[in-house]
C-alpha positions, 0 to 999 in steps of 0.5 A, spaced: 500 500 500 502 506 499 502 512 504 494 514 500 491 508 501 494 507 508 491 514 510 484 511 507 485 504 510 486 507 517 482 514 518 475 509 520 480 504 525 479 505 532 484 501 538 479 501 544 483 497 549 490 496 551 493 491 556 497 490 562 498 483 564 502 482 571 503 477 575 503 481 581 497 482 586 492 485 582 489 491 587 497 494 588 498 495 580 491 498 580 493 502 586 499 504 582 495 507 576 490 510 581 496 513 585 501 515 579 496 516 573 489 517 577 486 512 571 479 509 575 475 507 578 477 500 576 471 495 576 475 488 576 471 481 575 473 475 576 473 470 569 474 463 568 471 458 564 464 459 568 464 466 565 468 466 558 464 463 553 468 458 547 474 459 551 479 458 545 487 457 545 490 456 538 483 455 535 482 449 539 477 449 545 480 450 552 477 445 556 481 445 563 479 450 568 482 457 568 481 463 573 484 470 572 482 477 574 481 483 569 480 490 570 478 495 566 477 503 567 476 508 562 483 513 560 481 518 555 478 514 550 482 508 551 480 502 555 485 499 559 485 492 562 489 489 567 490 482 567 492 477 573 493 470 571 490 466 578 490 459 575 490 455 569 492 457 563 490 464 561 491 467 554 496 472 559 499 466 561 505 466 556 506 473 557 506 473 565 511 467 565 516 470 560 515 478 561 511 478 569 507 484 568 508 488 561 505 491 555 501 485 552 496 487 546 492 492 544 485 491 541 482 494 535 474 494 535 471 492 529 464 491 528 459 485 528 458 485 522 466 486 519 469 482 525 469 474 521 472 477 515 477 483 518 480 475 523 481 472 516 485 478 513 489 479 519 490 471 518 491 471 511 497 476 513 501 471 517 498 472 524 495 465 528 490 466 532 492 465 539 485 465 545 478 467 543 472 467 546 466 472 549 462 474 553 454 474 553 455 480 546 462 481 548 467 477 542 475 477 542 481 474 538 487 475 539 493 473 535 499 471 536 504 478 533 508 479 538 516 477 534 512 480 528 509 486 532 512 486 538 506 486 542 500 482 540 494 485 537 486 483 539 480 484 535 475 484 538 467 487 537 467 492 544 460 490 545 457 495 552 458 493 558 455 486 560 451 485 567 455 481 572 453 478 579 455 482 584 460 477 587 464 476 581 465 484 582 468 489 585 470 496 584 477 499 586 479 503 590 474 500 595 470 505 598 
């Protein structure tokens, strides 16, 4: 593409989130970003293979139990997630074990109906899928990019926020 066509290409794009993920206790890195940045409040939930459904590593179902807890607070007009592996293997896993807490991808929002066709184009580029799945409206796909990109690249369709129970839950700081 030359410099036109990738200024028409990108001008509609949106990166709706970015990701920390860390193997360190997840209310004291979130306490770090309400200190330092004041990003918050955070509402953090816990996920596990009870709430993620189709769970997928490689694009194959997932089927061993998982848990981790993920944060999310709104800066500027960027969604920032935080993710703290708790047990079993996580889409963060990798990541968390080689780096401990870092910068791990980026997400751009894609429409419902554009999302299947923007995956296989991405996919026909040379990315491989890693994990995907959703939540009740709320579909990710992540790829493996980070030795091309240097970090990895999700998609994802930002559906608004979905309704939790209250004991998967809670809202940091606490007050």
């Amino acid at each position: 593409m030359n410099n036109q066509e990738l200024l028409e290409y990108n001008k509609n794009r949106v990166v709706s989130q970015i990701c920390i993920a860390t193997d360190r206790e997840i209310d004291e890195v979130l306490q770090e970003w309400v200190d330092i940045l004041k990003v918050g409040p955070w509402t953090v939930y816990e996920l596990s293979d009870e709430t993620i459904q189709d769970p997928r590593w490689n694009d194959e179902p997932v089927t061993e139990p998982f848990k981790y807890k993920c944060a999310l607070a709104t800066y500027g007009n960027i969604q920032v997630e935080i993710v703290q592996p708790i047990s079993g293997f996580t889409g963060a896993t990798p990541f968390v074990d080689r780096v401990g807490t870092g910068f791990q991808h980026f997400k751009e929002k894609i429409s419902d109906e554009d999302i299947e066709g923007k995956i296989e184009e991405f996919k026909a580029a040379g990315l491989k899928g890693t994990n995907s799945g959703h939540i009740a409206a709320d579909y990710f796909y992540n790829f493996d990019s980070e030795s091309t990109l240097g970090v990895a690249f999700e998609v994802g369709n930002g559906a608004p926020d979905i309704e939790f129970d209250k004991d998967k839950y809670y809202v940091f700081p606490r007050e």
